[in-house]
C-alpha positions in Angstrom: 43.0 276.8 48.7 44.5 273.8 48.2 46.9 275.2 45.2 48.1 277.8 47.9 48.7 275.3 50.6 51.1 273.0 47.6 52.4 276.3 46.9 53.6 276.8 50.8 54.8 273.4 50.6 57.1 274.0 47.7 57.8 276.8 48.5 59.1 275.7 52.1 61.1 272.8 51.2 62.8 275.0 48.3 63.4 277.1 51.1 65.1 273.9 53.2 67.1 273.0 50.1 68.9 276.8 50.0 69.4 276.8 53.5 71.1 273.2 53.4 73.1 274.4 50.3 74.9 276.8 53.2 76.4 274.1 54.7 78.5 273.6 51.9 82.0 274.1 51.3 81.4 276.9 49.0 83.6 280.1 49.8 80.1 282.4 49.0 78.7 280.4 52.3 80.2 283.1 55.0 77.5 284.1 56.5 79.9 286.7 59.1 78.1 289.7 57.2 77.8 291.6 60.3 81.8 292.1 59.6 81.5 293.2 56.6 81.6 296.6 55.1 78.4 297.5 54.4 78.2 299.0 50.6 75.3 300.9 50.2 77.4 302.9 53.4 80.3 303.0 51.6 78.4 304.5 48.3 76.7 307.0 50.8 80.3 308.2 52.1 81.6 308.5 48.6 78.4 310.5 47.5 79.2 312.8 50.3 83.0 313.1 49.3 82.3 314.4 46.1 80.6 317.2 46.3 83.2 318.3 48.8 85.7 318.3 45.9 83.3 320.2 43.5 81.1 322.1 45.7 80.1 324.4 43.8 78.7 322.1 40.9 76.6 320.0 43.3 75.6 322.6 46.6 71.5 323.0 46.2 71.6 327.2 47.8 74.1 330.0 47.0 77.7 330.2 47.9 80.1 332.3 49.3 82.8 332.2 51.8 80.9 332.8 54.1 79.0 330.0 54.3 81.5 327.7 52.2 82.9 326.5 55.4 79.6 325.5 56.7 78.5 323.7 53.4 81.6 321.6 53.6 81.3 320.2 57.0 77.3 319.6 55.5 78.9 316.7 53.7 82.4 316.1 55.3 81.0 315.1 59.0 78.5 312.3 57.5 81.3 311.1 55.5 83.9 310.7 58.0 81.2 309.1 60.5 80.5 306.5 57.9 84.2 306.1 57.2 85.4 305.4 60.2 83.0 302.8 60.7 83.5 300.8 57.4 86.8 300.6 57.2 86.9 299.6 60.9 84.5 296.5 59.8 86.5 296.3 56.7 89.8 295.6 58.3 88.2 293.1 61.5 86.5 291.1 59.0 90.0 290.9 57.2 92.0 290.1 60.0 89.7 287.5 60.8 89.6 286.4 57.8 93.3 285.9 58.0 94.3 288.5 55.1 95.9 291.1 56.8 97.7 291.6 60.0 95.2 293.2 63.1 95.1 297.3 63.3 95.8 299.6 66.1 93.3 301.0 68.4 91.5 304.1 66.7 93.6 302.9 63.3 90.4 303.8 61.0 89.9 306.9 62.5 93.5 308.1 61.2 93.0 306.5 57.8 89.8 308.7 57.3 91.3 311.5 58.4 94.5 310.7 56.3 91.7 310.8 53.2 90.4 314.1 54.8 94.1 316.0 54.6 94.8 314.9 51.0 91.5 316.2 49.8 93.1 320.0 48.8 95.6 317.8 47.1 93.4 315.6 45.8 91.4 318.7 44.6 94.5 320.1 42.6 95.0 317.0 40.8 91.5 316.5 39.3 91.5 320.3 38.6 94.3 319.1 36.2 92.4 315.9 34.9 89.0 318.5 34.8 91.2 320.7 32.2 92.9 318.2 30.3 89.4 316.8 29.3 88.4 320.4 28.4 92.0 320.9 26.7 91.9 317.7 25.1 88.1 317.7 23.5 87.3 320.2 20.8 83.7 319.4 21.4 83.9 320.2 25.4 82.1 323.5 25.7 82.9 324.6 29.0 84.5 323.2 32.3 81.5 323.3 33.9 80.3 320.9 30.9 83.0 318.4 31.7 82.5 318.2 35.8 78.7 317.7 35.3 78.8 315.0 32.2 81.9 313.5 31.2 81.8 309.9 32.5 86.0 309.9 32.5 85.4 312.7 35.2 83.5 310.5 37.6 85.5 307.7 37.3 88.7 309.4 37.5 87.5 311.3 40.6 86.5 308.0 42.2 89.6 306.3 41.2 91.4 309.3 43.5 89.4 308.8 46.2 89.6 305.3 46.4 93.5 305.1 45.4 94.4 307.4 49.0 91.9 304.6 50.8 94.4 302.0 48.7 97.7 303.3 49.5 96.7 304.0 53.3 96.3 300.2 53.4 92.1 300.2 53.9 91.0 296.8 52.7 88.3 296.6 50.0 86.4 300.2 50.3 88.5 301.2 47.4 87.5 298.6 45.6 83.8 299.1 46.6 83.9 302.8 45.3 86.1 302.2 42.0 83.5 299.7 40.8 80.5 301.9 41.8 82.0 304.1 39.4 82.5 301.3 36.7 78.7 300.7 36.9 78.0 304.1 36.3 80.6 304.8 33.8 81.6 301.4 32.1 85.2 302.5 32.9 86.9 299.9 35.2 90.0 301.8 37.4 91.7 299.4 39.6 92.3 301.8 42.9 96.0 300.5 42.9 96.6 302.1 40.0 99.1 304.5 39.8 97.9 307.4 37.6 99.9 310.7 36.8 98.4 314.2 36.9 96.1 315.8 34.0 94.9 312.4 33.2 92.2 312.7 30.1 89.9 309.9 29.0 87.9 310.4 25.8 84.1 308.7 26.0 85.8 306.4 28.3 83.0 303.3 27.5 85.3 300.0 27.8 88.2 301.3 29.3 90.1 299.1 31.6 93.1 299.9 33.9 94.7 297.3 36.0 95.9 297.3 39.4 99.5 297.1 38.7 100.0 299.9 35.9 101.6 302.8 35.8 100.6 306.1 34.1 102.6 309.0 33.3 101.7 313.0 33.7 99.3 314.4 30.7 98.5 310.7 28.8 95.1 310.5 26.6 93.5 307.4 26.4 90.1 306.7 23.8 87.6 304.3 24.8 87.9 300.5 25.1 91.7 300.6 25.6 92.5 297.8 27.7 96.0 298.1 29.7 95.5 294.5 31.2 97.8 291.8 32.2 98.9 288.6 30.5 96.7 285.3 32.0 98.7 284.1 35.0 97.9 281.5 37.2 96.9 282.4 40.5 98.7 280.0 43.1 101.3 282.1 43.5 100.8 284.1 46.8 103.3 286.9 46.0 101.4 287.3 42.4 99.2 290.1 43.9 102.7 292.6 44.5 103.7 291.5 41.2 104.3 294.2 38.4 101.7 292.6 36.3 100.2 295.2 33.6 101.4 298.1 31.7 103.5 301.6 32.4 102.8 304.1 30.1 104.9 307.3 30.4 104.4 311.1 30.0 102.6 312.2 27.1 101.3 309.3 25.5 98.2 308.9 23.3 96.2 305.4 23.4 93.4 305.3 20.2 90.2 303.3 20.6 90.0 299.6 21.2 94.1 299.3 21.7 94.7 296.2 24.0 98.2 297.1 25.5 99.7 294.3 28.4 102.3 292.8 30.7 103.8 294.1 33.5 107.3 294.6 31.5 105.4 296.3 28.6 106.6 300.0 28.4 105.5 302.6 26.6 107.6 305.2 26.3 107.2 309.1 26.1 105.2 310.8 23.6 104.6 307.3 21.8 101.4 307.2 20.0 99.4 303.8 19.7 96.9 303.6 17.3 93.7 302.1 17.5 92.8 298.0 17.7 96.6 297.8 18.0 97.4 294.9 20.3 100.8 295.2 22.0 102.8 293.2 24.5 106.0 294.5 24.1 107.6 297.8 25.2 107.9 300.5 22.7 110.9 303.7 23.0 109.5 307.3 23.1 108.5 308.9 20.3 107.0 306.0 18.4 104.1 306.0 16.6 102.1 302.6 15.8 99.5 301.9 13.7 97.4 298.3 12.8 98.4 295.4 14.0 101.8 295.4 15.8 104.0 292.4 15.8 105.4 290.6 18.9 108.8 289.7 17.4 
């Protein structure tokens, strides 16, 4: 008994120590969580939008269009429900935060439903991405093969997703989803990426994309390519619209384990870079580089 009752004792001024350790200046110390986004919500919507764009790889009963309409809005009502409140606690919690200017009335409501309208569009695109992986790996044996297990798949389909929530202005949703994905996949896509269409990752473990690069129509990238940025400080306020990692332009192939960075760093079309390269300089199209290239 009396082991339990030094136990309690511990335990309860331990207890008065971490709550003490709130009153800190430590930026982890906000406690306005009921702000926040909530992101086990957030995962929930995103589970919901992705079926929608493959529903026939993920619905549990028979399909038809018949009843296709009424399996989409299965999914598409929960998601928009839980949309529209997120991103509405997303963007007070910002503007009280003081990072972004206040929204209108009802402005998450038409930033869901922007997400909502692109989804054909959306659809197209990783139809294109779905095929280049199939296209682009001998060992693929069917489309349906690449939707249900290539990891490049789901991160690339939760890049999309999250980039429409990016460029509509929605405050860190994207992010929540893109690194949901990363967890999953070990691939890390920043959502303000900008990626062309029939986008193929091979194994994808390791890859890394940053937020400021740009990617071409029908590039192939291997796993653990980095397309990072050069260290920078971050006291600069404007360094966040900076152009701060890589473009890569139509048609070109990245091999495993290439680091390739800096925001002036262009790599032009059809350019090949081979694997473990490390570049930080721009290269014109059609080269081809292999080992270790020099920074001269």
């Amino acid at each position: 008994m009396t082991s339990d009752i030094t136990r309690h004792e511990d335990l309860s001024s331990a207890l008065d120590d971490i709550v003490a350790s709130y009153d800190g200046p430590e930026e982890i110390n906000n406690l306005d969580s009921a702000a926040l986004p909530n992101e086990r919500k957030v995962i929930e919507a995103y589970e919901h939008l992705k079926p929608i764009l493959y529903m026939g790889f993920y619905s549990k009963r028979s399909l038809n269009r018949g009843n296709l309409r009424y399996a989409l809005s299965e999914r598409l009502y929960p998601a928009t429900e839980i949309l529209v409140e997120q991103i509405s606690r997303a963007c007070t919690y910002e503007h009280r935060m003081g990072r972004c200017p206040g929204k209108p009335e009802r402005w998450s409501e038409e930033a869901t439903l922007r997400l909502v309208r692109a989804i054909p569009a959306l659809r197209t695109r990783l139809n294109g991405d779905v095929v280049a992986a199939y296209q682009g790996d001998p060992a693929a044996a069917s489309v349906e093969e690449v939707v249900f297990s290539y990891p490049s798949i789901e991160a690339i389909t939760a890049y999309r997703i999250a980039h429409e929530l990016h460029m509509a202005g929605v405050p860190l949703l994207p992010r929540i989803i893109t690194e949901y994905a990363h967890s999953n996949t070990g691939m890390d896509i920043h959502p303000g990426a900008q990626v062309g269409e029939r986008f193929f990752v091979d194994h994808g473990t390791g890859v890394v994309i940053g937020a400021t690069c740009v990617i071409g129509n029908d590039v192939k990238l291997y796993q653990g390519v980095t397309l990072g940025a050069l260290s920078l400080p971050r006291g600069d306020v404007a360094l966040s619209q900076t152009k701060r990692h890589p473009t890569l332009e139509d048609e070109v192939t990245v091999y495993a384990g290439a680091t390739i960075l800096g925001g002036d760093t262009v790599i032009g079309k059809r350019s090949v870079v081979g694997g473990n390269v490390w570049l930080t300089r721009s290269l014109p199209p059609d080269s081809k580089v292999f080992g270790r290239a020099r920074d001269e």
